[in-house]
GULUM-820820 format. One record per residue: residue number from 1; residue in one letter; x, y, z of N, C-alpha, C, O in turn. Coordinates in Angstrom, 3 decimals, decimal comma, padded with zeros to 6 digits, always signed. Example, Ala and Ser with C-alpha at 12.3 -4.5 7.8 and 13.67 -1.06 7.14 Angstrom:
# GULUM-820820
[1 a [+013,190 -005,690 +007,800] [+012,300 -004,500 +007,800] [+013,200 -003,300 +007,800] [+014,236 -003,319 +008,465]] [2 s [+012,850 -002,250 +007,080] [+013,670 -001,060 +007,140] [+012,900 +000,030 +007,870] [+013,409 +001,138 +008,039]] 
END
This chain:
# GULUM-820820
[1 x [+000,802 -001,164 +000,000] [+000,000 +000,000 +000,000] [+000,862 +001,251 +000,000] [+000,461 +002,303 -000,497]] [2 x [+002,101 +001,109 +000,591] [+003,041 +002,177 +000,745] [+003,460 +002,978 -000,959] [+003,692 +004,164 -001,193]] [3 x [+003,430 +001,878 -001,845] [+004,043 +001,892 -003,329] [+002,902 +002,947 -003,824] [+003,056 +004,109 -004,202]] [4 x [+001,973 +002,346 -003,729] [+000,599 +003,190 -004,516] [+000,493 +004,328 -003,792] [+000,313 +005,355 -004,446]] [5 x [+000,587 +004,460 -002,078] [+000,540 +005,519 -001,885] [+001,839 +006,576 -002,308] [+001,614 +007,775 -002,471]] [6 x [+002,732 +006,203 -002,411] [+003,693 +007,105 -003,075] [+003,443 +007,474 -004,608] [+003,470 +008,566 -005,177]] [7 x [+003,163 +006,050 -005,128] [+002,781 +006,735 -006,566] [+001,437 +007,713 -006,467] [+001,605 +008,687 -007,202]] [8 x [+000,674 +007,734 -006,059] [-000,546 +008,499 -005,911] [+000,427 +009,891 -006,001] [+000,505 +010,640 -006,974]] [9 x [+001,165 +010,025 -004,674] [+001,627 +011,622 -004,120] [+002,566 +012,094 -005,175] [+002,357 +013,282 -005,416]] [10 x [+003,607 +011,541 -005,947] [+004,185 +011,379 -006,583] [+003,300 +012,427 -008,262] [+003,602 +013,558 -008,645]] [11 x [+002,383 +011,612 -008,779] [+001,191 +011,650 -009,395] [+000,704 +013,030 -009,219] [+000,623 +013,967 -010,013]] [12 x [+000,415 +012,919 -008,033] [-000,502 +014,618 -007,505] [+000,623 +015,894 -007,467] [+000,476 +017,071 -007,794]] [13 x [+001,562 +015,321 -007,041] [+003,047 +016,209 -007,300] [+003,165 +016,608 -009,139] [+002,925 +017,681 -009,692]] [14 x [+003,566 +015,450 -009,674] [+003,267 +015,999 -010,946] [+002,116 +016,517 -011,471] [+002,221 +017,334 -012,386]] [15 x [+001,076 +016,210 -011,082] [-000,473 +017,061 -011,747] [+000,144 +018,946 -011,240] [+000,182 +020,075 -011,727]] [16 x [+000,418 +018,405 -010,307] [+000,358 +020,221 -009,569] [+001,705 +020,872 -010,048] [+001,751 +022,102 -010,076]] [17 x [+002,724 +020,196 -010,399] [+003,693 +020,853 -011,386] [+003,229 +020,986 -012,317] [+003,614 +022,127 -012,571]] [18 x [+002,610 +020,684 -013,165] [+002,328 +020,489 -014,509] [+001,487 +021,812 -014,380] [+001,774 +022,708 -015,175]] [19 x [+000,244 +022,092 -013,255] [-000,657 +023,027 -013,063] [-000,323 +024,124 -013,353] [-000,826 +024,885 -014,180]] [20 x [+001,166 +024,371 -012,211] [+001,637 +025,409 -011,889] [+002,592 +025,879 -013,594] [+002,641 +027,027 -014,036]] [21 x [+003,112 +024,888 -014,131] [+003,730 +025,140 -015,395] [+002,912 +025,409 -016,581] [+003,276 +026,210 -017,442]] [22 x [+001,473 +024,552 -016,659] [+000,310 +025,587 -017,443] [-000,464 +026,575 -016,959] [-001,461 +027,075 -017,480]] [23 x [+000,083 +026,843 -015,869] [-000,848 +028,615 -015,417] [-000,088 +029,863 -015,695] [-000,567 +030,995 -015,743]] [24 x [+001,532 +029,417 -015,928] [+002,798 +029,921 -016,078] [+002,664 +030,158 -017,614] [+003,044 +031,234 -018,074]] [25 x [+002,196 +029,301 -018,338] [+002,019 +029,255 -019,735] [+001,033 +030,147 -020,008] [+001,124 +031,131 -020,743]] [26 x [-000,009 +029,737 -019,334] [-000,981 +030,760 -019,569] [-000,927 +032,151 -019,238] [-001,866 +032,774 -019,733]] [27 x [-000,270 +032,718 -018,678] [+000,177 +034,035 -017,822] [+000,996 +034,725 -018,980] [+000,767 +035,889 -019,310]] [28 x [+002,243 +033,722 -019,752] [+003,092 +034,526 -020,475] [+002,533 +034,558 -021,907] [+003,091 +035,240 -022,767]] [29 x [+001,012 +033,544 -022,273] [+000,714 +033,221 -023,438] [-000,356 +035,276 -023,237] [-000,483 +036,242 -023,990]] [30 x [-000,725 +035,010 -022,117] [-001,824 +036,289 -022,053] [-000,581 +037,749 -022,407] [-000,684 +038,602 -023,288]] [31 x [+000,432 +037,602 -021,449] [+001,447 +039,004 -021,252] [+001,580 +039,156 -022,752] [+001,344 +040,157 -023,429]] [32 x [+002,164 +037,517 -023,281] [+002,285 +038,117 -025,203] [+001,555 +038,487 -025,805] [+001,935 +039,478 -026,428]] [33 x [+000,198 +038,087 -026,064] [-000,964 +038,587 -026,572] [-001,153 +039,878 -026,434] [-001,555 +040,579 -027,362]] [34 x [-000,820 +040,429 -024,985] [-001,138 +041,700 -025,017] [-000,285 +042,651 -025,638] [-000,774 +043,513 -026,367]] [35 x [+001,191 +042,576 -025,385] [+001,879 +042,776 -025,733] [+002,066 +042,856 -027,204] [+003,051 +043,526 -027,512]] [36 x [+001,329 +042,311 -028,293] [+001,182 +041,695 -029,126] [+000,230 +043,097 -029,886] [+000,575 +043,979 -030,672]] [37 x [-000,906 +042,820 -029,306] [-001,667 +044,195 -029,385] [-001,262 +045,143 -029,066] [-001,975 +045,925 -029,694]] [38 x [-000,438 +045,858 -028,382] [-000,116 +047,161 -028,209] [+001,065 +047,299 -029,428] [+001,301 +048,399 -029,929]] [39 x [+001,736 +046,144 -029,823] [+002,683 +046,245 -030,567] [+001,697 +047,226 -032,227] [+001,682 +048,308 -032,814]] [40 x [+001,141 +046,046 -032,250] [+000,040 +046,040 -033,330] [-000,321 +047,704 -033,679] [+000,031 +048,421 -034,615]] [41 x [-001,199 +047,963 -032,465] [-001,150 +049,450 -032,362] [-000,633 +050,362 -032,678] [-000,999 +051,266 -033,429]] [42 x [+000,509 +050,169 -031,985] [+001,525 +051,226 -032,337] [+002,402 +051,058 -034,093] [+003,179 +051,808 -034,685]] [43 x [+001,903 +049,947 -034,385] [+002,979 +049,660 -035,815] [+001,208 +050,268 -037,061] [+001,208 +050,649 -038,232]] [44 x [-000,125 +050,064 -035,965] [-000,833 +050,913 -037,372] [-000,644 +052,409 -037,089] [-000,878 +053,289 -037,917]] [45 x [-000,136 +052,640 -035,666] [-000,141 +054,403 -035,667] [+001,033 +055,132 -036,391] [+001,032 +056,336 -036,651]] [46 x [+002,141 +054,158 -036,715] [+003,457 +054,205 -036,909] [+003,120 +054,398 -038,843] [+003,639 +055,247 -039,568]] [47 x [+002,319 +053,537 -039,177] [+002,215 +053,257 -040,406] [+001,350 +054,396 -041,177] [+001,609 +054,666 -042,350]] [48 x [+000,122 +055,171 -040,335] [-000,324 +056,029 -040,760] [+000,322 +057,652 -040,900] [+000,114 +058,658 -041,579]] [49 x [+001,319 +057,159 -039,699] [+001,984 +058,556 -039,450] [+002,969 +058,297 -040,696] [+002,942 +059,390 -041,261]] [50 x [+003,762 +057,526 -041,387] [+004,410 +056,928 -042,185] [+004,308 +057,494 -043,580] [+005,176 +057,995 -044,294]] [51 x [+002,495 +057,200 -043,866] [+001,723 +057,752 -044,737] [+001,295 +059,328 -044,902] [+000,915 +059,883 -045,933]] [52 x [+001,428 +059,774 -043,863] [+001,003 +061,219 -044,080] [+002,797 +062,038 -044,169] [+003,248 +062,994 -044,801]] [53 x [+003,339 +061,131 -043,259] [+004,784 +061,780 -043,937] [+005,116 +061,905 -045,372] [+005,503 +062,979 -045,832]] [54 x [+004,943 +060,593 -046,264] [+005,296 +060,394 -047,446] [+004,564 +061,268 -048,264] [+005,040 +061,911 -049,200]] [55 x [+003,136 +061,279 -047,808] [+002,486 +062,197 -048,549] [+002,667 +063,844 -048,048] [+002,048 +064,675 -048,714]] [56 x [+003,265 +064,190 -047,218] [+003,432 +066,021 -047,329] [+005,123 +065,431 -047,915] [+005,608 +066,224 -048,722]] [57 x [+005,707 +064,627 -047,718] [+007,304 +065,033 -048,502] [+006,738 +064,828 -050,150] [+006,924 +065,909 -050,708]] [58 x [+006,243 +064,031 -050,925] [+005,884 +064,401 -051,915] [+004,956 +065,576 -052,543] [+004,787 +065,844 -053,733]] [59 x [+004,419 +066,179 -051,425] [+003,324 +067,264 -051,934] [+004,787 +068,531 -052,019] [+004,825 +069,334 -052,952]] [60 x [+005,890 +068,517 -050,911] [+006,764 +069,170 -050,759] [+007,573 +069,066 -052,232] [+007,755 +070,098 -052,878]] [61 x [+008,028 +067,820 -052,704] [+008,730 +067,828 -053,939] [+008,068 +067,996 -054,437] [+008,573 +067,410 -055,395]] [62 x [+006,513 +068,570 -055,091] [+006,117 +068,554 -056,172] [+006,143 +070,029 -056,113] [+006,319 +070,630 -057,173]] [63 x [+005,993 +070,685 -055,030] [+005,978 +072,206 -054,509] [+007,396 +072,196 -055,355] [+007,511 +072,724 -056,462]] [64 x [+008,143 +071,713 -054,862] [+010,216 +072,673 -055,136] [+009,897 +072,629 -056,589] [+010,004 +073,631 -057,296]] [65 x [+009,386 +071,116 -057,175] [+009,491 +071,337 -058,397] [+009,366 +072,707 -059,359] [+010,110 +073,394 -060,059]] [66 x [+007,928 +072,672 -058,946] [+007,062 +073,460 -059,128] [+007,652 +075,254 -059,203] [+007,438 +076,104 -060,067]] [67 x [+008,397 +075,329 -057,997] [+008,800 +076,713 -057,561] [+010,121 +076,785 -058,588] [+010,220 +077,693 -059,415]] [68 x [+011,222 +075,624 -058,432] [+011,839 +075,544 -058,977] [+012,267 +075,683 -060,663] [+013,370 +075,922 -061,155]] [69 x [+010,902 +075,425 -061,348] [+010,811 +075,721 -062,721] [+010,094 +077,090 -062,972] [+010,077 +077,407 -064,161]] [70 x [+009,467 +078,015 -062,066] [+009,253 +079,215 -061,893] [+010,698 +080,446 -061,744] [+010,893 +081,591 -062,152]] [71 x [+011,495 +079,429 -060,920] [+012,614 +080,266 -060,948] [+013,634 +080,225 -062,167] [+014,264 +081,149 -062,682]] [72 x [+013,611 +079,198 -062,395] [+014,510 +079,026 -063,929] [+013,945 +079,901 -064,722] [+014,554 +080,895 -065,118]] [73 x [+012,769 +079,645 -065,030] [+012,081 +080,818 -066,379] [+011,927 +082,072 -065,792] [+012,175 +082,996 -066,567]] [74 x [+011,616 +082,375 -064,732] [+012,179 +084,041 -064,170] [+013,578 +084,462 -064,889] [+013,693 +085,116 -065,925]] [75 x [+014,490 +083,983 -064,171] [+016,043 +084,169 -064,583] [+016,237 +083,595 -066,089] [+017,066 +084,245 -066,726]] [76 x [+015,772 +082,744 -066,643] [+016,099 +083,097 -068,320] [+015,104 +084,466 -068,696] [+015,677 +085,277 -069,424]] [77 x [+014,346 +084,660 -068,481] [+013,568 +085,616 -068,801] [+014,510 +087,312 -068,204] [+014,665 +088,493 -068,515]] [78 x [+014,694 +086,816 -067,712] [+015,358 +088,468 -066,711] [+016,936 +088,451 -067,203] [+017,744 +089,102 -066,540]] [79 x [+017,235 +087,952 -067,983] [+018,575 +088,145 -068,597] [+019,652 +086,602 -069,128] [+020,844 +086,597 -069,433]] [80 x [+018,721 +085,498 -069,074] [+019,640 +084,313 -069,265] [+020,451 +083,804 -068,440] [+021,395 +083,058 -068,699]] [81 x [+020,000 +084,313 -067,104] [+021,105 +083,459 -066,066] [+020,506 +082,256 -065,939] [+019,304 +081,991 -065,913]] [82 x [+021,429 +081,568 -065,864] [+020,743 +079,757 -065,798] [+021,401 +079,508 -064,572] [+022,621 +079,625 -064,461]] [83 x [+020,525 +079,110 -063,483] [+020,736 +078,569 -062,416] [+022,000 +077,327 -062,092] [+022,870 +077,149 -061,239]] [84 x [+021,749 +076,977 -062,714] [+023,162 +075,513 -062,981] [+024,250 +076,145 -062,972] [+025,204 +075,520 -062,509]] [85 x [+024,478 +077,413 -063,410] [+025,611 +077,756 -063,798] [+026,654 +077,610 -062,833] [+027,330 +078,630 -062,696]] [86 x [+026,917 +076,820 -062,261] [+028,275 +076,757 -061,078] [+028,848 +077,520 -060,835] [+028,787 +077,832 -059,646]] [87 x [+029,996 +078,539 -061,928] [+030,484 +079,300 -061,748] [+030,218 +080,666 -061,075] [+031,150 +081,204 -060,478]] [88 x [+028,844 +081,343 -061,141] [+028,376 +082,459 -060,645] [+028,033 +081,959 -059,194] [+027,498 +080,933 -058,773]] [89 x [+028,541 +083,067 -058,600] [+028,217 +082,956 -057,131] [+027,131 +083,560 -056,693] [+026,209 +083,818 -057,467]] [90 x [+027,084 +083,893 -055,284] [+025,514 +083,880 -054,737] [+025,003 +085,346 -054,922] [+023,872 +085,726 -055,225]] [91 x [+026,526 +086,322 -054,572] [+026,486 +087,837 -054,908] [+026,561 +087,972 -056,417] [+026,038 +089,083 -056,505]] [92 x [+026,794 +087,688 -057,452] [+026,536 +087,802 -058,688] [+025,565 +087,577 -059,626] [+025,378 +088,185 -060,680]] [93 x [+024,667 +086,203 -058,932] [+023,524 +086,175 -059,192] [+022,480 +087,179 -058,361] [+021,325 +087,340 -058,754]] [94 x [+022,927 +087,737 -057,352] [+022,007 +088,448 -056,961] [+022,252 +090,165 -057,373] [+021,429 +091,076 -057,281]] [95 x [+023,608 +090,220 -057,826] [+024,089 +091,611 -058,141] [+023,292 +091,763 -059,877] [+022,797 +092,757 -060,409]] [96 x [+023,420 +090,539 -060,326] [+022,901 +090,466 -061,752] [+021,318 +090,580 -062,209] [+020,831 +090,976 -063,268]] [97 x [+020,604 +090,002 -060,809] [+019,538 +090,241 -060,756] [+018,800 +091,748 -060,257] [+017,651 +092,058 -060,571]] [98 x [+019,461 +092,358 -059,655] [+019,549 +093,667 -058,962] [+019,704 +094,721 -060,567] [+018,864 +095,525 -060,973]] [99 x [+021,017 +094,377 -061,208] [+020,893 +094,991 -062,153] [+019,466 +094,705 -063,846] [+019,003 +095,411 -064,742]] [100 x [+019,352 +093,397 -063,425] [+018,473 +093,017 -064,337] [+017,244 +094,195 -063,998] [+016,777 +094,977 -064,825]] [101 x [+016,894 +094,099 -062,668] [+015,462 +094,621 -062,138] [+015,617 +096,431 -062,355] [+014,647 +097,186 -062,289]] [102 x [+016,991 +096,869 -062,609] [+016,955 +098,420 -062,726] [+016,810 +098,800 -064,159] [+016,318 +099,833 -064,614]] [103 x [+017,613 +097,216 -065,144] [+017,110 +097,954 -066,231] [+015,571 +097,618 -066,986] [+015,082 +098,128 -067,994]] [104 x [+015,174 +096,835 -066,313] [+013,287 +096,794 -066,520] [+012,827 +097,879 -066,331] [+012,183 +098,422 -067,229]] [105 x [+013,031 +098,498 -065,103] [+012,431 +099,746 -064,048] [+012,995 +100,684 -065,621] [+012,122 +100,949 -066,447]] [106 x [+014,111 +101,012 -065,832] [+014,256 +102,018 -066,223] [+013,500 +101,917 -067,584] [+012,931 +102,919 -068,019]] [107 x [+013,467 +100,260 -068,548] [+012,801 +100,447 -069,466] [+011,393 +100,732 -069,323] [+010,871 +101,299 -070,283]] [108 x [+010,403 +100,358 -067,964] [+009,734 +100,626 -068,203] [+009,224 +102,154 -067,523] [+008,014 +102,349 -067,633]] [109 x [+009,656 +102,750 -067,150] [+009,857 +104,117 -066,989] [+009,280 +104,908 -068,477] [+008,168 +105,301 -068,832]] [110 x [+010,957 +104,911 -069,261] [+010,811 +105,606 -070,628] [+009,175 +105,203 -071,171] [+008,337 +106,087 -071,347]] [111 x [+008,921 +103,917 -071,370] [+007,883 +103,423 -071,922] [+006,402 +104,123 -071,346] [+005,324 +104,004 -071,929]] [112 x [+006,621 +104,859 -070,092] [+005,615 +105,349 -069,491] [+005,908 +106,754 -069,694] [+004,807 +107,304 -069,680]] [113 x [+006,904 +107,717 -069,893] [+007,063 +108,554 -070,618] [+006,559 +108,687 -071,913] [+005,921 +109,677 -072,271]] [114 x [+006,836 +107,662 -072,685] [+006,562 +107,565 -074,006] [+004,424 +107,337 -073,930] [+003,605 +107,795 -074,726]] [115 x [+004,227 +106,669 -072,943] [+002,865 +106,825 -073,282] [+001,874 +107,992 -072,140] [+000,657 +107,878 -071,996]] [116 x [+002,642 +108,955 -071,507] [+002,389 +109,965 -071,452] [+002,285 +111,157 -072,115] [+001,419 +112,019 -071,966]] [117 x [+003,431 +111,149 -073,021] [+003,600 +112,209 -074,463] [+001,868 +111,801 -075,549] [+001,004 +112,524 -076,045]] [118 x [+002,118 +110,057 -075,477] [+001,012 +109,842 -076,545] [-000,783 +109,859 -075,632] [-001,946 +109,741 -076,019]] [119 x [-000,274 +110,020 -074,640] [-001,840 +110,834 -074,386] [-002,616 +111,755 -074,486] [-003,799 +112,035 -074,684]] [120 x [-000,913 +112,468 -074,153] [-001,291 +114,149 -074,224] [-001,614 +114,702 -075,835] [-002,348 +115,662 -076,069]] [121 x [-001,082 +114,090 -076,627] [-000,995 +113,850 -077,941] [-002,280 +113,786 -077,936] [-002,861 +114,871 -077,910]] [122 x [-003,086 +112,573 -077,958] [-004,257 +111,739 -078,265] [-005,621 +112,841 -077,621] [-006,722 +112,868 -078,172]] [123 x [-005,298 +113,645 -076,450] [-005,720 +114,043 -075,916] [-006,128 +115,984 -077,034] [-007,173 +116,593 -077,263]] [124 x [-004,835 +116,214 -077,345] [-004,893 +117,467 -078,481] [-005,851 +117,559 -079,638] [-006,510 +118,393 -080,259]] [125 x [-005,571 +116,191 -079,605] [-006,421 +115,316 -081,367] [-007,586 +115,501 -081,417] [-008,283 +115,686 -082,415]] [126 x [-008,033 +115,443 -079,747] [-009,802 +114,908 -079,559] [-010,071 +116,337 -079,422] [-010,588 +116,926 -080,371]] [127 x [-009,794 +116,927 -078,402] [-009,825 +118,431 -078,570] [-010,310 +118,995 -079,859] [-011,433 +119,452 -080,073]] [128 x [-009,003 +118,871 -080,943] [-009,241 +119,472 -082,187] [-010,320 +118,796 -083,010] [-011,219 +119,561 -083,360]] [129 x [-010,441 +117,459 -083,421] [-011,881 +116,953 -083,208] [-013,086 +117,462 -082,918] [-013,963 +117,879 -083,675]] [130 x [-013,047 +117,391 -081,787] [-014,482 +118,207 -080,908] [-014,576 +119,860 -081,354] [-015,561 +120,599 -081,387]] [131 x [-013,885 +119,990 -081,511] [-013,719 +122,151 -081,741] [-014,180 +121,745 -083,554] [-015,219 +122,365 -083,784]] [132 x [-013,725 +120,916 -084,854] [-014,270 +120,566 -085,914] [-016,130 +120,273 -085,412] [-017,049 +121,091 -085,376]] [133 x [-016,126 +119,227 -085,181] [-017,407 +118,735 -084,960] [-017,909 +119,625 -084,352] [-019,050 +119,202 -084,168]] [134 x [-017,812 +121,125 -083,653] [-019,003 +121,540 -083,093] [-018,840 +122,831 -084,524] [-019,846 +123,345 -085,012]] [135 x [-017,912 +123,054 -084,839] [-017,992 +124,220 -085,624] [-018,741 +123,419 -086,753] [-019,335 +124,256 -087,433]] [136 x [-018,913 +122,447 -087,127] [-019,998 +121,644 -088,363] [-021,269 +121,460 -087,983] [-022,289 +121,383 -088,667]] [137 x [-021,068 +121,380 -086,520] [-022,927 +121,219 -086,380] [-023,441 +123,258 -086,238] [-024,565 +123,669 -086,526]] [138 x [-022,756 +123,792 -085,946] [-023,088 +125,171 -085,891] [-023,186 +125,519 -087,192] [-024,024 +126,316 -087,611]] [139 x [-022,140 +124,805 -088,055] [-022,789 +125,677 -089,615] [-024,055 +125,260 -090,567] [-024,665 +125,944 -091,388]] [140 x [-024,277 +123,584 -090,076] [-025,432 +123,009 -090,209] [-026,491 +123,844 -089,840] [-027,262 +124,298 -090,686]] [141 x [-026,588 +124,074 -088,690] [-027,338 +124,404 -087,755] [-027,882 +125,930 -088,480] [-029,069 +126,238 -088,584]] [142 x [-026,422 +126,998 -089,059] [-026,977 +128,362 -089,439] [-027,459 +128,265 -090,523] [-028,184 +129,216 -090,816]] [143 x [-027,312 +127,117 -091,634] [-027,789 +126,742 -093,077] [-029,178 +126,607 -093,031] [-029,797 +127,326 -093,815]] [144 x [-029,966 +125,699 -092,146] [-031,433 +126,009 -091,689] [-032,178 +126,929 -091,099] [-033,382 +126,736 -090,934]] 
END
């Protein structure tokens, strides 16, 4: 009886290891799971933030582009400086542009001279015009 009773305790010893080693299982199967989910979480918050990055850095390169081919055709337009040009430095492109912008100003100055003369002009014309046309309706006018 001694045999069986040892195997019995023996038996109940292992059931209750075994217990204690699947409650242990179960404890670290739950900690991972959770763990698991917060991971989860954070890799869709990670992924959206991911997405809105990619999308303002491309809205950004399409901007430089964008600005960037505005500035090229400015500066060919304002005298043929081409941006690439390596050799011109930062004060030369800006001394060149400085001078570009005085001789616009000044051309368009004259050009506003020039269409001040042709107003005053245009302005004589109508005058003399109007002083014809009333002296024709007055002689109309004394013929009846």
């Amino acid at each position: 009886m001694t045999k069986t009773y040892n195997d019995i305790e023996a038996v109940n010893r292992l059931l209750e290891e075994k217990e204690r080693d699947l409650e242990l299982a179960a404890r670290i199967g739950q900690t991972l799971l959770t763990k698991n989910q917060e991971l989860e979480t954070k890799n869709e918050g990670l992924e959206e933030h991911l997405s809105a990055v990619v999308d303002k850095v491309n809205q950004l390169k399409h901007e430089v582009i964008l600005k960037d081919g505005l500035l090229q055709a400015f500066t060919e337009y304002e005298g043929g400086i081409s941006p690439s040009d390596d050799s011109l430095s930062d004060d030369s492109l800006h001394s060149s542009g400085v001078k570009s912008l005085q001789k616009k100003c000044e051309t368009l100055e004259q050009e506003n001279v020039k269409l001040k003369l042709e107003t005053a002009q245009l302005s004589a014309d109508t005058y003399e015009l109007e002083e014809k046309e009333s002296k024709l309706v007055n002689d109309c006018l004394q013929q009846f």
